[in-house]
C-alpha positions in Angstrom: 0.0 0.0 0.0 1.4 3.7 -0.7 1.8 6.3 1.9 0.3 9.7 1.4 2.7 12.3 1.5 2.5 16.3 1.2 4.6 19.1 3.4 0.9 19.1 5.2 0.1 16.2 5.6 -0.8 14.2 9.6 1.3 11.4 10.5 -0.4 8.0 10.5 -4.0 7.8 9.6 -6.9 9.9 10.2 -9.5 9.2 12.8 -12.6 10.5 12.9 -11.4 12.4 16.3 -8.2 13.4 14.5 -10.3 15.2 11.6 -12.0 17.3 14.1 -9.3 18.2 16.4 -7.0 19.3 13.0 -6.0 23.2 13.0 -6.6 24.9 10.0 -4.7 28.1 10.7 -6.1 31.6 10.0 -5.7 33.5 7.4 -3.3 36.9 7.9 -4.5 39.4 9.6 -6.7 42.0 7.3 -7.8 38.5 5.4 -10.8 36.5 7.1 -11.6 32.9 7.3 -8.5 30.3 7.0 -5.6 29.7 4.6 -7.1 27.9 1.4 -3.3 25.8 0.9 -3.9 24.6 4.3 -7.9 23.4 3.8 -7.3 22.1 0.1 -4.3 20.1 1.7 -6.5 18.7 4.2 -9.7 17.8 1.6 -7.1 15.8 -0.6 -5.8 14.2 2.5 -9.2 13.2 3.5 -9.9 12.0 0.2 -6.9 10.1 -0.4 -7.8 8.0 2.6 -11.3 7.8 1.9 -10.4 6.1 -1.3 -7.5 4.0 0.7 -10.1 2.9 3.0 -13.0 1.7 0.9 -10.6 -0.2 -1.6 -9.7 -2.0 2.0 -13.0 -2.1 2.7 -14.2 -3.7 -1.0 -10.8 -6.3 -0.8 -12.0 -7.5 2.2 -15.7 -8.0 1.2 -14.3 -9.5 -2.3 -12.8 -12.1 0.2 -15.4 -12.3 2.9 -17.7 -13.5 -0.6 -15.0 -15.4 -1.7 -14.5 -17.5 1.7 -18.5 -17.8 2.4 -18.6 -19.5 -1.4 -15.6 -21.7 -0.8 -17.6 -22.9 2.3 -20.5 -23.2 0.8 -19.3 -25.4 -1.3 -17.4 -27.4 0.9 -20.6 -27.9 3.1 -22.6 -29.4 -0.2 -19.8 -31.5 -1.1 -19.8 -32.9 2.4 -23.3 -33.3 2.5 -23.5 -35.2 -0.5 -20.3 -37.8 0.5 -22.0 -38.5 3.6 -25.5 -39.1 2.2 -24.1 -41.3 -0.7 -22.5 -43.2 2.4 -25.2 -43.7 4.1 -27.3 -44.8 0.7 
């Protein structure tokens, strides 16, 4: 997996609890509201692991599918050796 790096961005990965407590510095004085570098930094940030994160997420339901099937399977072919045993 790649590591997202910028001069802005957090170190290790972001937590609900970590978004909110981030700080998005002011802008200089005479300007109002905060420094758009900063908050575009932070929105690719959050995007970047957003897509990190549900590509994890769709892998792991790929193989959550992928492990239910195998079993499934499994179980039939049991069931059938056991009943053609008993027959």
């Amino acid at each position: 997996m790649t590591v997202y790096r910028s001069r802005h961005a957090l170190d290790g990965p972001l937590t609900p609890e970590r978004i909110v407590a981030v700080p998005i510095p002011l802008a200089r004085r005479g300007r109002r509201g905060y420094r758009v570098d900063e908050v575009d930094a932070l929105l690719h940030r959050l995007a970047y692991e957003l897509r990190v994160r549900s590509r994890e997420r769709d892998e792991a339901r790929a193989e959550n599918r992928r492990i239910k099937d195998a079993l499934r399977r499994w179980q039939s072919a049991e069931a059938s050796r056991r009943l053609e045993r008993v027959l």
